[in-house]
C-alpha positions, -999 to +999 in steps of 0.1 A: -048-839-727-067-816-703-055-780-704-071-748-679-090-724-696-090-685-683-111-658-696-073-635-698-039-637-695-040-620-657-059-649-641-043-673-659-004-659-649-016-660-616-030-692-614-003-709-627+021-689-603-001-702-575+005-739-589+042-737-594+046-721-557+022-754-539+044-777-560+075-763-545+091-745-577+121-743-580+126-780-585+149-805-598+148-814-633+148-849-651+173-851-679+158-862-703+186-882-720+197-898-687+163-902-672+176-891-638+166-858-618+198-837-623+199-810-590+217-788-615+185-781-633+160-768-621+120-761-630+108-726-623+077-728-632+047-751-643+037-741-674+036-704-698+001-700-699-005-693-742-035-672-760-057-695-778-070-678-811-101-675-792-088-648-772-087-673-740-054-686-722-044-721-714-016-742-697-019-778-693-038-791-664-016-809-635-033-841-639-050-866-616-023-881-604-008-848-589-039-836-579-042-865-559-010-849-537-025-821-528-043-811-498-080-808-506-080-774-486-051-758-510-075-774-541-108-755-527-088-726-521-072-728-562-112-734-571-123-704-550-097-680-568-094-691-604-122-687-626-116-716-650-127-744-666-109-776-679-113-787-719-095-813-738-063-800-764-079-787-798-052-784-826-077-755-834-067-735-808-035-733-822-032-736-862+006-729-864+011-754-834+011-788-828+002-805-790+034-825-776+030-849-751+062-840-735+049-803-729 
């Protein structure tokens, strides 16, 4: 799984502030033992961007799929902003943690 990668925890707070604000944030939840989007809950935010042991902050990337839904000028705008760069999930990064694919 691909996760951003900023240089510190400002840029990456920001970035992911930008994300959750194009996506529409607040937004309805999917409950996830009924499978349906429940208006009652609602998704503030993408992601909480985590210090790798590196020194370097993270959130997971958006994917392809919902990249695909976004208007290229608000993606070259993101790019022009966010120093970053995209690497796969390295249990390394994290030694007490463990990647979940529902994160």
């Amino acid at each position: 799984m691909l996760y951003y990668i900023f240089n510190d925890e400002t840029t990456a707070t920001q970035a992911e502030k930008y994300i959750s604000t194009v996506g529409g944030a607040p937004v309805a939840s999917t409950n996830l033992k009924t499978k349906q989007v429940d208006p009652n809950i609602l998704t503030t935010r993408w992601a909480i961007p985590l210090k790798r042991m590196d020194g370097k902050w993270v959130f997971q990337f958006i994917g392809e799929k919902k990249l695909r839904e976004i208007p290229q000028k608000t993606i070259d705008e993101f790019n022009s902003l966010y120093d970053y760069t995209l690497e796969e999930f390295d249990e390394s990064w994290f030694p007490d943690l463990e990647e979940d694919d529902d994160v």
